[in-house]
MISERO-542759 format. One record per residue (C-alpha): x, y, z; residue in three letters. Coordinates in pm, whole numbers, plus 50000, padded with zeros to 5 digits. Layout:
BEGIN
XYZALA
...
This chain:
BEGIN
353443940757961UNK
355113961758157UNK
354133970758512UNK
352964011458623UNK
355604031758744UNK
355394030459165UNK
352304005559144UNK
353863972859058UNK
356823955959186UNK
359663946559001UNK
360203916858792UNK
362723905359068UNK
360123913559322UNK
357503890659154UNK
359533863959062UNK
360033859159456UNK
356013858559538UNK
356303834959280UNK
358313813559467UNK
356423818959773UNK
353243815259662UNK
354293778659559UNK
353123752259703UNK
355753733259907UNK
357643764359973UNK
359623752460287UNK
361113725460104UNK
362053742859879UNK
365433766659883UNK
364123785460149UNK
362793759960377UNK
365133745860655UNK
364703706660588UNK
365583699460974UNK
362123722161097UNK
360303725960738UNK
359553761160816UNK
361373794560666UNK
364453796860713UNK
365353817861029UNK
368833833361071UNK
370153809060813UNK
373523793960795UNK
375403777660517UNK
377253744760577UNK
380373731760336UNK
378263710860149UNK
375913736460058UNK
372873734660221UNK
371423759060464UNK
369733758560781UNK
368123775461066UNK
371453784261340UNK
369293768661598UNK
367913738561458UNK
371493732561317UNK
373103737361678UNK
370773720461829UNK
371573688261602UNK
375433692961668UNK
375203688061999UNK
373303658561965UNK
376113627861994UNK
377383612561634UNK
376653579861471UNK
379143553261531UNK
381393556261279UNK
382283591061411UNK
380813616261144UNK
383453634661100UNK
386423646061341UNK
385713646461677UNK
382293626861614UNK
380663652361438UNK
377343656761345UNK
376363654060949UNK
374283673660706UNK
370733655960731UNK
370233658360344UNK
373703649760192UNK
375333631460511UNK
378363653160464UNK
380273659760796UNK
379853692660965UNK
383293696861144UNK
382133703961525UNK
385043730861556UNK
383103743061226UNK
382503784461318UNK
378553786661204UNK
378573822261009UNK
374903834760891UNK
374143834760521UNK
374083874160455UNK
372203870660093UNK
369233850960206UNK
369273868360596UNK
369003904360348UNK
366643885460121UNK
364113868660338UNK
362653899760497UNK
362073914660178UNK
359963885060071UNK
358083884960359UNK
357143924360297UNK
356833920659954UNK
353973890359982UNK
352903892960381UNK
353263859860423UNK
353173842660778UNK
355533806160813UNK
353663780760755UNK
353323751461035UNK
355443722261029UNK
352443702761017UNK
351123723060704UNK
353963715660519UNK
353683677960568UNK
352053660360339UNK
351173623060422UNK
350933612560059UNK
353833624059930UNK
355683607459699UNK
358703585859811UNK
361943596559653UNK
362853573159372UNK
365023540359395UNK
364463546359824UNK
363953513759991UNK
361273511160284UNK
361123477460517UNK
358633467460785UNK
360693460161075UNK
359233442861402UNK
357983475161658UNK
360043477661978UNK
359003452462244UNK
356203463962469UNK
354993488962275UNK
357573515562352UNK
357523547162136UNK
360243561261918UNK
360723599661929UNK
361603615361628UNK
365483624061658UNK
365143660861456UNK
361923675261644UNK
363093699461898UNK
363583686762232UNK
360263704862375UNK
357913691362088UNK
359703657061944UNK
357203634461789UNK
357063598761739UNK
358593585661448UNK
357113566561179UNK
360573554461040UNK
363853545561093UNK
367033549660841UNK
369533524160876UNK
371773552160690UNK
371523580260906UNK
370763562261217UNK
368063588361316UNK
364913584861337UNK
361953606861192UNK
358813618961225UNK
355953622060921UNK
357463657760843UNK
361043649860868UNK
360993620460666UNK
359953637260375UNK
363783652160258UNK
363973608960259UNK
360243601160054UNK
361123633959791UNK
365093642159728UNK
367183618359511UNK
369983621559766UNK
368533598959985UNK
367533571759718UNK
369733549259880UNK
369223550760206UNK
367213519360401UNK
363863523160610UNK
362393507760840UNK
360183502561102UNK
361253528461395UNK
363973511461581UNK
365503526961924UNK
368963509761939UNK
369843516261582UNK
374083513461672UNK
373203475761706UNK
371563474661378UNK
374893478061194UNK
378033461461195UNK
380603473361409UNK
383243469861124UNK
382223474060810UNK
379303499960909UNK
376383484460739UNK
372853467160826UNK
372793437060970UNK
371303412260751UNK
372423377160797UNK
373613351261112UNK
376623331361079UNK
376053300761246UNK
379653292761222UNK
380433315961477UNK
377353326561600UNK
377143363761564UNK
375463386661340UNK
376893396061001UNK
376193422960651UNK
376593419060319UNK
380703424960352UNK
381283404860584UNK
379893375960365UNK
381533378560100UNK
384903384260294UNK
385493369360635UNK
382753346560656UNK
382163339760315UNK
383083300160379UNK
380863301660698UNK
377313291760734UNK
375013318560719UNK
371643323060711UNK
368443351960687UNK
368063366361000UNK
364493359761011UNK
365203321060989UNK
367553320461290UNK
365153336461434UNK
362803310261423UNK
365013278961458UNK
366093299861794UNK
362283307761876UNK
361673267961822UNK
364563263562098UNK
363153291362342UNK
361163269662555UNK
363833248462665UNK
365863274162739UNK
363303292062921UNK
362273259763109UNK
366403252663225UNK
367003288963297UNK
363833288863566UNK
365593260763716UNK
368603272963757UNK
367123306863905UNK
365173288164156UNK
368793270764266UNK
370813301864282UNK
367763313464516UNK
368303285564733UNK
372293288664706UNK
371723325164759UNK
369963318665084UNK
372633297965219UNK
375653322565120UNK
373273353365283UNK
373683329265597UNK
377343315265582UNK
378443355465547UNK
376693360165882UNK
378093333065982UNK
381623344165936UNK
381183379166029UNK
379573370466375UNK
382653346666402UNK
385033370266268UNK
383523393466557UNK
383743374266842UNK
387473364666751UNK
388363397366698UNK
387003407767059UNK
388143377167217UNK
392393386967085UNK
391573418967176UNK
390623408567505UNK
394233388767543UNK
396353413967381UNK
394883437267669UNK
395733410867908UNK
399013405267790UNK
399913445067767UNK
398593443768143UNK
401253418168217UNK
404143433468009UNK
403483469468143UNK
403223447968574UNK
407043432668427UNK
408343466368310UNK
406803483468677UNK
408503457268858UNK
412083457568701UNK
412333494168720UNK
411073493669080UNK
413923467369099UNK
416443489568941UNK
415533519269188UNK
415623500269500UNK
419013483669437UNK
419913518669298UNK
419273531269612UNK
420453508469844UNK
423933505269678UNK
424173542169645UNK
423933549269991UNK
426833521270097UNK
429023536569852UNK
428483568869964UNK
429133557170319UNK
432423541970164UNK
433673565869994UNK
432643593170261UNK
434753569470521UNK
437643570870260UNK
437823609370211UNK
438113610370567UNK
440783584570662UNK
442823602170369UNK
442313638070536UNK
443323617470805UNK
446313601370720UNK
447403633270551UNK
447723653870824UNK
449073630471088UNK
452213623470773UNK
452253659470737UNK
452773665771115UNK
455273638871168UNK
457323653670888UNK
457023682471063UNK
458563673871395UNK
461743690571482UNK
464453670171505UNK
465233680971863UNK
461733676071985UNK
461893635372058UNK
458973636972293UNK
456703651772002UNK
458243629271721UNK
457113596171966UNK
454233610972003UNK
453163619371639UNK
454723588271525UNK
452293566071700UNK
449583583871600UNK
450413577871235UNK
450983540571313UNK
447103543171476UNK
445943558271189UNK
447193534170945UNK
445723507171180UNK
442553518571198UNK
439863496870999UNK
436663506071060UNK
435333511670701UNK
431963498170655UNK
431853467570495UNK
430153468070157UNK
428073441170072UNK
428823447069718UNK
431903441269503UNK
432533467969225UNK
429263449669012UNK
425783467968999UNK
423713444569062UNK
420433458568889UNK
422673459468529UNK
421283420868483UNK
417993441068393UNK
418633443068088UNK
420143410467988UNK
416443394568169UNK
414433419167937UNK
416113408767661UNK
415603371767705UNK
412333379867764UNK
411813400867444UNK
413803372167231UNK
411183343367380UNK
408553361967277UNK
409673367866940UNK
410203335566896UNK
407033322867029UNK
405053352566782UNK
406323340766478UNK
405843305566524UNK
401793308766653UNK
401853329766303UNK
403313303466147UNK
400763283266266UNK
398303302766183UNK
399043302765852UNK
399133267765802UNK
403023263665798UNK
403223247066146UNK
405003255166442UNK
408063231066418UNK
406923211966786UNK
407403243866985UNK
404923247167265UNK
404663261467577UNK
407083238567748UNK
409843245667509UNK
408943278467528UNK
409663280467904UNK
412663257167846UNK
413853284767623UNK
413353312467844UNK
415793296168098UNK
418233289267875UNK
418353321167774UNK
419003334368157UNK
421063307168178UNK
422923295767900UNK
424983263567912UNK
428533271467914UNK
429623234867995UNK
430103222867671UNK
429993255367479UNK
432743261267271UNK
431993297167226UNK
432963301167631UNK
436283307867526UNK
436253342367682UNK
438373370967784UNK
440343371868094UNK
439553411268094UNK
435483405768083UNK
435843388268487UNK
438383416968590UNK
435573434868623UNK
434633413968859UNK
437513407769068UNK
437113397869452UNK
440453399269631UNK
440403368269935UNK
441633373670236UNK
442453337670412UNK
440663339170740UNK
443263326471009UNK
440423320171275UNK
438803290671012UNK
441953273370880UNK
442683237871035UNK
445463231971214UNK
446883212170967UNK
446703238470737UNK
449713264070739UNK
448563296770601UNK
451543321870422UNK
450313353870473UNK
446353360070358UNK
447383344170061UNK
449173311570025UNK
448363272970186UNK
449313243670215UNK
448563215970415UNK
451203199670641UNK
452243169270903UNK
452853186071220UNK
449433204971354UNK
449683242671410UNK
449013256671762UNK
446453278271639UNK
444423297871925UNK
440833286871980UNK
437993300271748UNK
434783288571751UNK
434843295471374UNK
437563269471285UNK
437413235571146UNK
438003210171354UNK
437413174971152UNK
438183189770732UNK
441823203670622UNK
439813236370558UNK
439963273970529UNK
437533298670423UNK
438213339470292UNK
437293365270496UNK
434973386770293UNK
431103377970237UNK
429043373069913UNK
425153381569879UNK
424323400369567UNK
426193409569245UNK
429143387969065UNK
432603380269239UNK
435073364369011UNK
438703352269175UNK
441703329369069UNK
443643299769244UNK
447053289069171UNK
447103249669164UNK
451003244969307UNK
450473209369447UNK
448203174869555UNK
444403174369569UNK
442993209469597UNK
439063214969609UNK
437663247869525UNK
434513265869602UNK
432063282069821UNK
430693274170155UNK
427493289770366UNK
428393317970582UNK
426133293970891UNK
427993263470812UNK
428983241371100UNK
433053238371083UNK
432673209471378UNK
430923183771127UNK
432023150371084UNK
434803148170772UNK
431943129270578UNK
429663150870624UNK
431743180670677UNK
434103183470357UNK
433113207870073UNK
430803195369828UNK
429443164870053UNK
426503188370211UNK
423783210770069UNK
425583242270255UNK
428523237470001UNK
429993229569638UNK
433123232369514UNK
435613220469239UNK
438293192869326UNK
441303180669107UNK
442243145269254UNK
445503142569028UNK
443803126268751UNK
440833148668652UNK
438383175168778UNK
434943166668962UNK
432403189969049UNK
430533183669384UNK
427263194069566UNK
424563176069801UNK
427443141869794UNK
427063139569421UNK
429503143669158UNK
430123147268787UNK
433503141168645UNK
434883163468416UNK
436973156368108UNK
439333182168062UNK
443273192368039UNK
444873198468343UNK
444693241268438UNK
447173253368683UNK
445063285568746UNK
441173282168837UNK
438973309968736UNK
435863309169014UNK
432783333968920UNK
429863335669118UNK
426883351869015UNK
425083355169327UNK
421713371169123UNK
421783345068881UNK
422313318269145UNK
425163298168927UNK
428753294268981UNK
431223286068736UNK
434383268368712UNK
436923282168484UNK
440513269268327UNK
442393300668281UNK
445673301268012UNK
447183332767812UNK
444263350567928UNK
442003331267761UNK
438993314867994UNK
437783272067904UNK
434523265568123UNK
434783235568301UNK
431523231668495UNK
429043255168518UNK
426113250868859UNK
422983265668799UNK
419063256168793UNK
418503240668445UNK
414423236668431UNK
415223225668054UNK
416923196468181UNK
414353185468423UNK
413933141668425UNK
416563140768131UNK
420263150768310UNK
422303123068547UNK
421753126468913UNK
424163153468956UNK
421893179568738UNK
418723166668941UNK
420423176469224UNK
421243209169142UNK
418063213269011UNK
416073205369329UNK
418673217869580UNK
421303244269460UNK
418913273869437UNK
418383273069849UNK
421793273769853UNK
421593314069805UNK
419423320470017UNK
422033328270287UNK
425363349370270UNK
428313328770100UNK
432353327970159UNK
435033311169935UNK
436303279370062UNK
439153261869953UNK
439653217070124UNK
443153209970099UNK
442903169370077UNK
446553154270029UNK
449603154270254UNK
451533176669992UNK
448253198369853UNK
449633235169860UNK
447733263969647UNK
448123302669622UNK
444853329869579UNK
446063346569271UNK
446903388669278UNK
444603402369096UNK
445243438969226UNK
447773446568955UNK
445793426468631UNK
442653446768764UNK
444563481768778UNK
446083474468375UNK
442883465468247UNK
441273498868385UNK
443793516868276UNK
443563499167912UNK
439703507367925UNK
């Protein structure tokens, strides 16, 4: 029968009251199965089923199930399980968005509750499985993982399927729709990632005892299908039967690592109060020893700036008396070249004062010879800085458990001298240059007023020794009882090297104390026999070394020249045999601390006695002992001029 025009609405029209007058409406087409209410600003997913936008975003952003959902762990459709793509762009269902309002005029219909459309008796979808599971341990509740955030409820069951967890309302879709016949129930669960297995994505239902891990159907009937495995529930209680024990040996050990505990707690303390103390303590030395590095470094360049200044102003002196003897000498030359020829008076006259001029030698005499003294600064610094090297890396050594090789502090000391003073006796590697002592040269005068008369002097040069005395004049400077002479210049700080020409017989060379008595007794008196003096001597046979009456014999070729260096600073004097400019050490005197109770009597001599020997100004002394013994001071003048002008 067909409806009044404008009274009755269409068949369209009632077919849709119809539909909402049904019971059950919101699960129906209409109903959004994630909030069972009518379907607000619906959206259409690709497998077909529609949704509310915001109950639908608010599920993707929930995180995926294990096996990832989709790309990107995406969230799935919570009727069909179908992946919803997160980069999916959710576009609104125009049809039902158009058709909705118009059922909701049409019939005036409010949305029902979520409650309302919950019905505790309804049916359970058929061919689903539901499982009592044990509750969560202390009585923890499960929220319902659909609910919105601000109203979840607890759940009543869990699906092992869609590893969510619902509420009375929302598991419905699960009790009523065939698509979720074969999904698995069970009591609510909150870790419901460890319910499955990790590989093959299904419950786990079994226990391989084999290797002791949890296992599904799969993996039974493929990896572990020759294993031993058993219900779950029975391991259970073969491991609840076991649980005592374990509980009972686990106590124990807890109550041992307590004790243990205790102890650590108090062996940390231990070590960091130690580890504090130490630390202070080397801190503490390390202060010290910068203290007594930084007093060194003060001292030496003190030293350097005192000898600095006391050697400036001598040369200055010098070389202001030079520039004025030169003036000098220029202009009486000048003015005797200038004398007429008819003037004889004047030429006399001019000419003497010339011959004054050139007589005249009142230069001051410098107590130094061409050496800077302070330049051994560096060479004591670096000894220094080599020891302690040394002595760093063996206390790390032994620190670290390697040892230290028997170095200690006595070595250590031992080393330090022999680094000042390294022994050149019997070192090979004192092959030197001729050119390194030219620096050095001292050109020896002869001193007339200290030769013996038996001793004939050839200029300031050359002597020998002869039969017939000389009738020398009186000096209370000459020796009276030794076939002696001594050089005119001093020796008190810097280095001094000179040569000797052996020509003939038993020649001793050396160095003598500038307060030495020349009227001692020939025993007493001769060079090397007294603590004043030390020399050199070749006796025809073989060079000996003297000083305090002892001597040390030295095994070595015959030289005809004698290199002599004295290195007043360093308090040692050295013997040289000089060929093709090439220097062999014969002997070397110096203070050997190294040495000390282990050397012949000669070295423990030296050790106790040579260093007072500097302690006073020193000359060179030459003891001419045989009949025939003749010897020359070598010119060094022109050898020292060539190798300045080679540098």
């Amino acid at each position: 029968m067909d409806a009044a025009p404008g009274s009755a609405p269409s068949s369209s029209a009632a077919a849709l009251r119809l539909a909402l007058a049904a019971p059950g409406l919101p699960e129906g087409p209409l109903g959004c199965p994630i909030c069972l209410d009518v379907l607000r600003d619906p959206v259409t997913v690709p497998c077909g089923h529609n949704f509310c936008q915001g109950c639908l975003q608010e599920l993707r952003q929930r995180p995926g199930p294990p096996d990832g959902g989709g790309a990107g762990g995406a969230a799935r459709c919570p009727l069909c399980q179908e992946p919803v793509p997160a980069a999916l762009r959710l576009c609104k269902n125009r049809a039902l968005c158009e058709l909705l309002p118009l059922l909701a005029a049409a019939t005036g219909a409010s949305s029902p509750s979520p409650s309302a459309a919950a019905s505790p008796t309804s049916p359970m979808a058929p061919g689903a499985e539901e499982e009592d599971a044990a509750g969560e341990e202390g009585g923890a509740v499960v929220l319902c993982d659909v609910c919105p955030p601000e109203s979840r409820g607890a759940a009543e069951r869990s699906c092992l399927v869609c590893l969510a967890s619902f509420c009375g309302a929302h598991l419905e879709p699960h009790r009523r729709a065939p698509a979720f016949r074969a999904h698995r129930l069970v009591a609510p669960l909150r870790r419901l990632e460890e319910g499955l297995c990790p590989r093959h994505l299904q419950p786990l239902d079994g226990f391989c005892r084999t290797e002791q891990s949890c296992v599904c159907a799969r993996c039974r009937t493929h990896e572990h299908r020759a294993h031993d495995v058993v219900p779950l529930e029975q391991e259970r209680e073969h491991k609840q039967a076991q649980q005592a024990k374990f509980l009972s040996d686990a106590e124990n050990e807890l109550q041992e690592l307590a004790v243990t505990i205790t102890q650590a707690k108090k062996m940390v303390e231990l070590i960091k109060g130690a580890a504090t103390k130490e630390r202070e303590r080397v801190e503490k030395l390390f202060a010290e020893a910068s203290e007594v590095l930084a007093a060194f470094q003060k001292e030496v360049t003190g030293f350097i700036e005192d000898e600095e200044r006391s050697m400036l102003g001598e040369a200055e002196a010098d070389l202001r008396w030079k520039e004025q003897r030169r003036a000098k000498l220029a202009q009486c030359k000048q003015s005797l070249e200038n004398v007429p020829s008819t003037d004889t008076i004047y030429f006399l006259q001019e000419f003497q004062a010339l011959k004054a001029a050139m007589e005249e030698n009142l230069s001051p005499p410098l107590s130094f010879q061409k050496e800077l003294n302070f330049t051994k600064c560096t060479q004591a610094v670096g000894a220094m800085k080599d020891v302690l090297s040394t002595a760093c890396k063996n206390q790390w050594n032994h620190l670290q458990g390697k040892g230290i090789d028997g170095f200690n502090c006595q070595e250590m000391e031992e080393a330090l001298a022999e680094s000042r003073f390294p022994d050149k006796s019997n070192n090979p590697a004192c092959l030197e240059n001729r050119d390194y002592f030219l620096k050095f040269a001292f050109i020896i005068d002869l001193d007339s007023d200290t030769a013996d008369k038996f001793i004939q002097l050839f200029g300031t040069k050359g002597a020998k020794r002869v039969l017939c005395p000389i009738p020398y004049p009186e000096s209370p400077t000459r020796f009276i009882n030794c076939e002696q002479v001594l050089g005119l210049n001093l020796m008190n700080r810097g280095n001094y090297y000179w040569e000797v020409e052996l020509i003939d017989g038993w020649v001793s060379i050396g160095v003598i104390a500038e307060d030495f008595d020349p009227r001692e007794a020939y025993n007493h008196g001769r060079l090397g026999r007294n603590d004043r003096s030390c020399c050199l001597q070749w006796n025809g046979q073989n060079y000996v070394a003297w000083f305090g009456g002892f001597e040390c014999a030295i095994h070595q070729p015959f030289f005809h020249t004698i290199g002599v260096f004295l290195e007043y600073s360093e308090k040692a004097l050295t013997f040289y045999g000089v060929k093709d400019s090439k220097m062999t050490c014969l002997q070397q005197l110096k203070v050997s601390p190294s040495a000390k109770g282990k050397l012949d009597p000669f070295q423990n001599k030296i050790n106790r006695q040579f260093a007072s020997l500097f302690s006073c100004k020193l000359k060179p002394a030459f003891f001419l002992e045989s009949v025939d013994a003749h010897l020359q001071i070598g010119p060094l003048k022109r050898d020292c001029v060539s190798v300045l002008k080679r540098r």
